[in-house]
PDB file as gemmi writes it, atoms N, CA and C in Angstrom:
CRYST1    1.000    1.000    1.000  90.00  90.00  90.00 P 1                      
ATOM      1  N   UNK A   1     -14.227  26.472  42.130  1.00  0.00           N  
ATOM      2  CA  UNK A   1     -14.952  26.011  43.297  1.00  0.00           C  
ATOM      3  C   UNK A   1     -13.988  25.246  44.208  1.00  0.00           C  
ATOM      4  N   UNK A   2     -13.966  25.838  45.347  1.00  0.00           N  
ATOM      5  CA  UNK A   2     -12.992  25.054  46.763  1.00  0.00           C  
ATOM      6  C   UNK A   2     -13.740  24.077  47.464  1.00  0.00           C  
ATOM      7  N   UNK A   3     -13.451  23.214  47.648  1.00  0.00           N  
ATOM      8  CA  UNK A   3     -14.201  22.533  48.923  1.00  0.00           C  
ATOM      9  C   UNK A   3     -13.437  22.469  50.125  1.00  0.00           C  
ATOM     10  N   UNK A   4     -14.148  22.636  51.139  1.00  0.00           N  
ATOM     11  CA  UNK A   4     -13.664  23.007  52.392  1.00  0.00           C  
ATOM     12  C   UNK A   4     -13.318  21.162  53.263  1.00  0.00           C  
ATOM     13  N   UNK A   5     -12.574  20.818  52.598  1.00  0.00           N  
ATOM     14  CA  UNK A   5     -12.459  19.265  53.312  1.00  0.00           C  
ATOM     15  C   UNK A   5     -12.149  19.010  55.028  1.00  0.00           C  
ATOM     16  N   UNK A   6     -11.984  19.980  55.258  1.00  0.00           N  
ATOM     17  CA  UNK A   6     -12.053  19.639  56.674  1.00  0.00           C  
ATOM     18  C   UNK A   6     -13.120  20.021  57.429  1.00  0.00           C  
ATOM     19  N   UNK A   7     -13.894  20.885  57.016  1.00  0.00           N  
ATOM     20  CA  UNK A   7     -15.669  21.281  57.496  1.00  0.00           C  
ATOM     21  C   UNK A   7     -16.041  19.945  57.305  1.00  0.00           C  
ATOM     22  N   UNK A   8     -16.005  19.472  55.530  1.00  0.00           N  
ATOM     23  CA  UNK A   8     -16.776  18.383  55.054  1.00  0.00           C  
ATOM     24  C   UNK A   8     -16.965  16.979  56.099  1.00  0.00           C  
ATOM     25  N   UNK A   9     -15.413  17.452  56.800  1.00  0.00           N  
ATOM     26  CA  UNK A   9     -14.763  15.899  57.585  1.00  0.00           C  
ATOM     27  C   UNK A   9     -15.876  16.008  58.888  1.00  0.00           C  
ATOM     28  N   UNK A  10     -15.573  17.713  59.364  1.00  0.00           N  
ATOM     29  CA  UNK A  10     -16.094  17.548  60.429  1.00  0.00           C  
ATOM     30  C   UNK A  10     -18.171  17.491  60.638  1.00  0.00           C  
ATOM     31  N   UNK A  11     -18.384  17.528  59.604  1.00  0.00           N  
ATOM     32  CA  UNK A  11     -19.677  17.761  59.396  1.00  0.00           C  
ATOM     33  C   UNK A  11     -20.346  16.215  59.384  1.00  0.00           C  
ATOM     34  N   UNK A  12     -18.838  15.271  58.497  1.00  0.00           N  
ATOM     35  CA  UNK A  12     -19.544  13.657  58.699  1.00  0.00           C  
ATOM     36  C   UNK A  12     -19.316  13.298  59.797  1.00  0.00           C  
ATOM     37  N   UNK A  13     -18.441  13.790  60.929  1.00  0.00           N  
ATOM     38  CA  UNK A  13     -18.071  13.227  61.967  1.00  0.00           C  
ATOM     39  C   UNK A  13     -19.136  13.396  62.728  1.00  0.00           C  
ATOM     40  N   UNK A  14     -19.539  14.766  63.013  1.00  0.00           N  
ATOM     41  CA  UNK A  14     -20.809  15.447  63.952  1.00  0.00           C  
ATOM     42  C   UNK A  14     -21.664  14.335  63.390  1.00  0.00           C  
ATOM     43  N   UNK A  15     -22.244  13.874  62.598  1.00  0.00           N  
ATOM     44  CA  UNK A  15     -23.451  13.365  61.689  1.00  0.00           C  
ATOM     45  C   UNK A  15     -23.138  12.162  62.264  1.00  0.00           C  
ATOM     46  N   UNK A  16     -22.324  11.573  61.946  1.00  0.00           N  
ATOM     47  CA  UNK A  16     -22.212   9.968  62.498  1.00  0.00           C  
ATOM     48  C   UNK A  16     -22.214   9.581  63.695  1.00  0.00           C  
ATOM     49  N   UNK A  17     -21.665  10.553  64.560  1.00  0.00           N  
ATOM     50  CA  UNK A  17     -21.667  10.287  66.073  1.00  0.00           C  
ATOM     51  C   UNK A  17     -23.199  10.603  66.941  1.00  0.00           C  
ATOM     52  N   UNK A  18     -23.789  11.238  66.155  1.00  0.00           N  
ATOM     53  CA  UNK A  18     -25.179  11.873  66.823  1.00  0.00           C  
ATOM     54  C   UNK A  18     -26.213  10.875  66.396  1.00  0.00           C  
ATOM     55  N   UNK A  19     -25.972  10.292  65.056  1.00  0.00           N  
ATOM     56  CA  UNK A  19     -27.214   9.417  64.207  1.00  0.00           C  
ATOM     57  C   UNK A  19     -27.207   7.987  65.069  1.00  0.00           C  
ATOM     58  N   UNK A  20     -25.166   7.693  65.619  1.00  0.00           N  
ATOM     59  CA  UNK A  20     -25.152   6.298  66.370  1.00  0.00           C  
ATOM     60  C   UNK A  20     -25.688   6.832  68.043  1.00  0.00           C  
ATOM     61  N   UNK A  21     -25.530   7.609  68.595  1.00  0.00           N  
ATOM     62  CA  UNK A  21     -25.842   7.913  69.397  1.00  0.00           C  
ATOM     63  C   UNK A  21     -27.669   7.486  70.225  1.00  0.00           C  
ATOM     64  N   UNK A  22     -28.258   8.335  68.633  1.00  0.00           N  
ATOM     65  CA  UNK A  22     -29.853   8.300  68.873  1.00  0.00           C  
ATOM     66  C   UNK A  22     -30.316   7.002  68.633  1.00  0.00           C  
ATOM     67  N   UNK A  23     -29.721   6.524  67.465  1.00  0.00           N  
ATOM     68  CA  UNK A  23     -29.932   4.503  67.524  1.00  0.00           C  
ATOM     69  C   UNK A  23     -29.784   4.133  68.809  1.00  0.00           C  
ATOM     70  N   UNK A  24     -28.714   4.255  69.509  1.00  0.00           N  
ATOM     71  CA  UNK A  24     -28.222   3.728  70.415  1.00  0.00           C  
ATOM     72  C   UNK A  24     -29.216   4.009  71.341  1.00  0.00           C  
ATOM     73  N   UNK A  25     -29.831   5.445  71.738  1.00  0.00           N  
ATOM     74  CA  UNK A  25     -30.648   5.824  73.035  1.00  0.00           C  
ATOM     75  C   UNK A  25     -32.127   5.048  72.326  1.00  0.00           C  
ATOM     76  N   UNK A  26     -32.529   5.265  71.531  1.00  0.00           N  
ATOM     77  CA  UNK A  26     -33.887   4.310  71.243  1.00  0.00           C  
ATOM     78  C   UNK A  26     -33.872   2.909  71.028  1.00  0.00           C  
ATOM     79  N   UNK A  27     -32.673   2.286  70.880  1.00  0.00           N  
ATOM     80  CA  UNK A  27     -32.356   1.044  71.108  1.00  0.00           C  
ATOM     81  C   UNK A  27     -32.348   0.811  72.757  1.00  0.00           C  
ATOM     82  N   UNK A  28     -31.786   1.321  73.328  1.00  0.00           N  
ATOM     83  CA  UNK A  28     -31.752   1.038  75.029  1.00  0.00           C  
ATOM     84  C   UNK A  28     -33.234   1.260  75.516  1.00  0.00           C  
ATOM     85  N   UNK A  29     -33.785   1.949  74.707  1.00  0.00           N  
ATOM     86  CA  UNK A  29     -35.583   2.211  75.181  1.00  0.00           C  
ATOM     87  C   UNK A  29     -36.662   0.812  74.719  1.00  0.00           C  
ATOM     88  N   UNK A  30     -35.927   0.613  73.651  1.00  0.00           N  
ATOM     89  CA  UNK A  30     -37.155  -0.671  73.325  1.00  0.00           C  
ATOM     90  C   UNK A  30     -36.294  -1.933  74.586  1.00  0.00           C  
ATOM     91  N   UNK A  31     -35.419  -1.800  74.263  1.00  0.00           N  
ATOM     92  CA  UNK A  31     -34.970  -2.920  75.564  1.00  0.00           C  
ATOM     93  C   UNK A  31     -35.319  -2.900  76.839  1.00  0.00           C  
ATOM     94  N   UNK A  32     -35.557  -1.726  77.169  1.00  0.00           N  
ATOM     95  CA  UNK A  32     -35.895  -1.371  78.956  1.00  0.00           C  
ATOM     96  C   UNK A  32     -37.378  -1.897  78.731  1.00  0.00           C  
ATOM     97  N   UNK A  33     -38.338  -1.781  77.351  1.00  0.00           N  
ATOM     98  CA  UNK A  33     -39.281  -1.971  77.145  1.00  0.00           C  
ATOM     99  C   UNK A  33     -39.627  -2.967  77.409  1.00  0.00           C  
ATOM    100  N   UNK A  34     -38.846  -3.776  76.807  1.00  0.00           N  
ATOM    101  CA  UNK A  34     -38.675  -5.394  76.143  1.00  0.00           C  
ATOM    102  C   UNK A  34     -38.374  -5.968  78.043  1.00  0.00           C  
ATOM    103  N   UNK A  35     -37.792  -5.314  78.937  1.00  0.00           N  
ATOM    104  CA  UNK A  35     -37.123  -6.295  79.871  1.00  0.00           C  
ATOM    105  C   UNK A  35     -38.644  -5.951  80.886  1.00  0.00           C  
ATOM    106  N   UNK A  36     -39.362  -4.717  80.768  1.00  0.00           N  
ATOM    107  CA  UNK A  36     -40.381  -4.594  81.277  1.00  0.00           C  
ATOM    108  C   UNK A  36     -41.906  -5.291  80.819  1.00  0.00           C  
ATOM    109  N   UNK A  37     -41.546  -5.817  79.940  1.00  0.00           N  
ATOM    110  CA  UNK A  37     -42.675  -6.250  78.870  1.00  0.00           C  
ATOM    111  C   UNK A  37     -42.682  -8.193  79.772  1.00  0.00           C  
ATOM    112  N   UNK A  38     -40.843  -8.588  79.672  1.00  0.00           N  
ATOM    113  CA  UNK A  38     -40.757  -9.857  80.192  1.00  0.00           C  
ATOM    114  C   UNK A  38     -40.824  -9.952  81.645  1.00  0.00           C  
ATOM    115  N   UNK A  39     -40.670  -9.065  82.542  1.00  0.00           N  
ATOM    116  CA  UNK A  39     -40.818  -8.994  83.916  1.00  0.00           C  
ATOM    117  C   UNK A  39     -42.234  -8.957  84.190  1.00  0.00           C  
ATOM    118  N   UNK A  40     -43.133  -8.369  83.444  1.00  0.00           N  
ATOM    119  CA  UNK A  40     -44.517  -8.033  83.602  1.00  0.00           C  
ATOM    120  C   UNK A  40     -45.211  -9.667  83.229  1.00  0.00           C  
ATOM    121  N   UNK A  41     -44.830 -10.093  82.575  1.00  0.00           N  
ATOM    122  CA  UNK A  41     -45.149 -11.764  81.918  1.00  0.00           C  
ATOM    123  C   UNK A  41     -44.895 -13.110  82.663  1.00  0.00           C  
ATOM    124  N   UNK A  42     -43.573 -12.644  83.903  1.00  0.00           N  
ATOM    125  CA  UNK A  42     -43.178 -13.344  84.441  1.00  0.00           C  
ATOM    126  C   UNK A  42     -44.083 -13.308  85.972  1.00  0.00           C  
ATOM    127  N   UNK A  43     -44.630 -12.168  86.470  1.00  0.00           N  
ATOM    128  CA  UNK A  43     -45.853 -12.000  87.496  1.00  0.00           C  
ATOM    129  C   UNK A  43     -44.635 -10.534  88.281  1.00  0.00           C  
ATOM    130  N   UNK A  44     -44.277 -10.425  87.843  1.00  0.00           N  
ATOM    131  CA  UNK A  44     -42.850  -9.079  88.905  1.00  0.00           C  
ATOM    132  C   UNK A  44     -43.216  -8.032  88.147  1.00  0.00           C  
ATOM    133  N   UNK A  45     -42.556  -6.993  88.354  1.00  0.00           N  
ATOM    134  CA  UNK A  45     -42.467  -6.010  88.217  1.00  0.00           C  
ATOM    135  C   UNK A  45     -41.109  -5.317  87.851  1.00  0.00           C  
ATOM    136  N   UNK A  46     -40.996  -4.611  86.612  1.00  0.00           N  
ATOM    137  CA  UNK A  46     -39.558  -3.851  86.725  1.00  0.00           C  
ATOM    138  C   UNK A  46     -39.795  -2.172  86.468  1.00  0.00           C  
ATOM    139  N   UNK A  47     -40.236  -1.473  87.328  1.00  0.00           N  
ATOM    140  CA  UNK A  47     -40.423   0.007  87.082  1.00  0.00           C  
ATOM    141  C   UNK A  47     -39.439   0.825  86.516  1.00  0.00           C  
ATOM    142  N   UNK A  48     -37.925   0.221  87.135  1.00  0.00           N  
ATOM    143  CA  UNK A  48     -37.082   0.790  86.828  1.00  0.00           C  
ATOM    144  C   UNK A  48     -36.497   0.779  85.221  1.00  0.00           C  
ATOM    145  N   UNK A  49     -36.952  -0.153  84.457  1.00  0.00           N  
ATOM    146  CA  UNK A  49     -36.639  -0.837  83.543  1.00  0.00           C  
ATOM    147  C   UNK A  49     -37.573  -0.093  82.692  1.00  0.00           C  
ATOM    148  N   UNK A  50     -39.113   0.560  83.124  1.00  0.00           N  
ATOM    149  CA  UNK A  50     -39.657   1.098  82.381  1.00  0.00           C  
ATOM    150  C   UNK A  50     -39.696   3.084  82.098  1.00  0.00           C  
ATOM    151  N   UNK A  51     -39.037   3.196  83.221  1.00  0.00           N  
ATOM    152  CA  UNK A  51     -38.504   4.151  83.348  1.00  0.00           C  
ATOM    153  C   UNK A  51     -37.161   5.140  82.730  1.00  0.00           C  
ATOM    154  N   UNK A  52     -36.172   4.194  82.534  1.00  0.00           N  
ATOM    155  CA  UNK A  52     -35.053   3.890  82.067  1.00  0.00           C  
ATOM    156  C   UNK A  52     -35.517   4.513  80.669  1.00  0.00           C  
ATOM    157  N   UNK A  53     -36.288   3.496  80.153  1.00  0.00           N  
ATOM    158  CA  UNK A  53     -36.652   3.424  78.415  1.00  0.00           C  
ATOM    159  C   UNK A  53     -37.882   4.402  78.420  1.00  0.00           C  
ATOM    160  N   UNK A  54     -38.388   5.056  79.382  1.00  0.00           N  
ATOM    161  CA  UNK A  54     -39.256   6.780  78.783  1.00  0.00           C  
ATOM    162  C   UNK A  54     -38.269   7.472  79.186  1.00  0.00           C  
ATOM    163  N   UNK A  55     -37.219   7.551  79.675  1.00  0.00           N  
ATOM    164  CA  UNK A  55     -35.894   8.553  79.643  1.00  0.00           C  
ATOM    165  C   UNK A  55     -35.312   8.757  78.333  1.00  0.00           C  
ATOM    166  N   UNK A  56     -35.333   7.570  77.669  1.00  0.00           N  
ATOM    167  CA  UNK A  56     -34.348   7.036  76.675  1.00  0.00           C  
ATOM    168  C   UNK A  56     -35.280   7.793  75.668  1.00  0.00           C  
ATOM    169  N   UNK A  57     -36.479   7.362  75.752  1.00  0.00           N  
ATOM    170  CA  UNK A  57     -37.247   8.062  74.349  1.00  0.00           C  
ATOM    171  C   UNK A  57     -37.670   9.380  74.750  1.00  0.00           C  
ATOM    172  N   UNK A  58     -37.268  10.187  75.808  1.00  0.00           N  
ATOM    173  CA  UNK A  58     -37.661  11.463  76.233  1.00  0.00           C  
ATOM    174  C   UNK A  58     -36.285  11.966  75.263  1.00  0.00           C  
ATOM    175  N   UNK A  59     -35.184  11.851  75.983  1.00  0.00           N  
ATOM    176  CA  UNK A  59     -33.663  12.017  75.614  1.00  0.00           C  
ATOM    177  C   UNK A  59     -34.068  12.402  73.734  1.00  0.00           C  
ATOM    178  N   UNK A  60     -34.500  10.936  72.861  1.00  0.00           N  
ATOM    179  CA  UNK A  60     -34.646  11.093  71.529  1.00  0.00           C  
ATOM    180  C   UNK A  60     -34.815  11.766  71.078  1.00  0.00           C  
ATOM    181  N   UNK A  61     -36.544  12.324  71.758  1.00  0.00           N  
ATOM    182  CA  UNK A  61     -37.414  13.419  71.324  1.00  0.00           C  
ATOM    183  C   UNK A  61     -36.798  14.824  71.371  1.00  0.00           C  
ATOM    184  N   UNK A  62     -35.835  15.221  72.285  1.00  0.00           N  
ATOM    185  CA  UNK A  62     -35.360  16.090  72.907  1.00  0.00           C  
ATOM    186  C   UNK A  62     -34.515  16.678  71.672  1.00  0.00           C  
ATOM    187  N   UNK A  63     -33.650  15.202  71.541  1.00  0.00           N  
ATOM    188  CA  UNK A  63     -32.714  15.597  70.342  1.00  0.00           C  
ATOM    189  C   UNK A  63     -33.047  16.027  68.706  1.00  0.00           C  
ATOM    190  N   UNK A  64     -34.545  15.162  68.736  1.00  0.00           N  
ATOM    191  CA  UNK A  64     -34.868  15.602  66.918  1.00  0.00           C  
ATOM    192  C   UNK A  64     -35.095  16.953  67.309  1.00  0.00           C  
ATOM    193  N   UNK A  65     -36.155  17.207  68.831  1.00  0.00           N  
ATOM    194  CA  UNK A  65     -36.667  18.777  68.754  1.00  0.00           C  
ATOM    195  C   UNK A  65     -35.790  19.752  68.862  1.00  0.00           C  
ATOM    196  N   UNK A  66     -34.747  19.690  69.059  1.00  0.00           N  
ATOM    197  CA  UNK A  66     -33.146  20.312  69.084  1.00  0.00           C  
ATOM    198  C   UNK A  66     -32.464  20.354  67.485  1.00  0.00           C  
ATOM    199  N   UNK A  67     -32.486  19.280  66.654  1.00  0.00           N  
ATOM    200  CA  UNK A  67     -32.081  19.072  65.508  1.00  0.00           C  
ATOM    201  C   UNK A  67     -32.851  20.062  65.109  1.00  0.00           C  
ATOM    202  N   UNK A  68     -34.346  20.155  64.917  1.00  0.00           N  
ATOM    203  CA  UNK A  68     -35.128  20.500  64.053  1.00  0.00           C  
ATOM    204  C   UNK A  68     -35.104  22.490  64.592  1.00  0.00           C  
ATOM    205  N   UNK A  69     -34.669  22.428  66.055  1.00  0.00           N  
ATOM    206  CA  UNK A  69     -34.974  24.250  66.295  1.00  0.00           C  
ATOM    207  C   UNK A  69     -33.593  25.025  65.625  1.00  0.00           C  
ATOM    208  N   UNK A  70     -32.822  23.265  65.008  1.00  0.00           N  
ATOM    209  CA  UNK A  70     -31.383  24.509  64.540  1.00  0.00           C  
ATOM    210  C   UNK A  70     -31.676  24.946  63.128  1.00  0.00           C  
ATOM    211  N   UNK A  71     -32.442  23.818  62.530  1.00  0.00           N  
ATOM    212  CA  UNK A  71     -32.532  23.967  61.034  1.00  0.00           C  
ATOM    213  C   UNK A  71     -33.657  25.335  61.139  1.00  0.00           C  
ATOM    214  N   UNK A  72     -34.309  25.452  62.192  1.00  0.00           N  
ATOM    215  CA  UNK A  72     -35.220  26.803  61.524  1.00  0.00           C  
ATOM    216  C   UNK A  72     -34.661  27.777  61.779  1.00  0.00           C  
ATOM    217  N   UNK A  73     -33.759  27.944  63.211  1.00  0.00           N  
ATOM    218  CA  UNK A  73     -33.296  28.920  63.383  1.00  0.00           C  
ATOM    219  C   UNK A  73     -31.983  29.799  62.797  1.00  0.00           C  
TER     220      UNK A  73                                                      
END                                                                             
């Protein structure tokens, strides 16, 4: 049995960069949340802020439904 160590490499690389990636875009979504949540509390308004963060969790969704059309296909 061979193992292919440089697939292996590139397979954790793809994996790690996509998993920090999607943290990263649903992290920037609860924050746009969070800054729209405190602007709304304060008597203002931040649309842009709420906007931002349904991009961010559009973007997410986009990516599991992308993850998930490779594994079937």
């Amino acid at each position: 049995m061979n193992i292919d160590w440089a697939a292996l490499g590139t397979v954790f690389g793809v994996s790690l960069v996509a998993t920090v990636a999607l943290v990263g875009l649903f992290t920037l979504g609860i924050v746009g949340l969070s800054k729209q949540t405190a602007a709304a509390a304060s008597g203002g308004s931040a649309p842009a802020a709420r906007t931002g963060a349904y991009a961010c969790f559009a973007l997410c969704a986009a990516a599991v439904a992308y993850g998930i059309f490779l594994i079937v296909a």
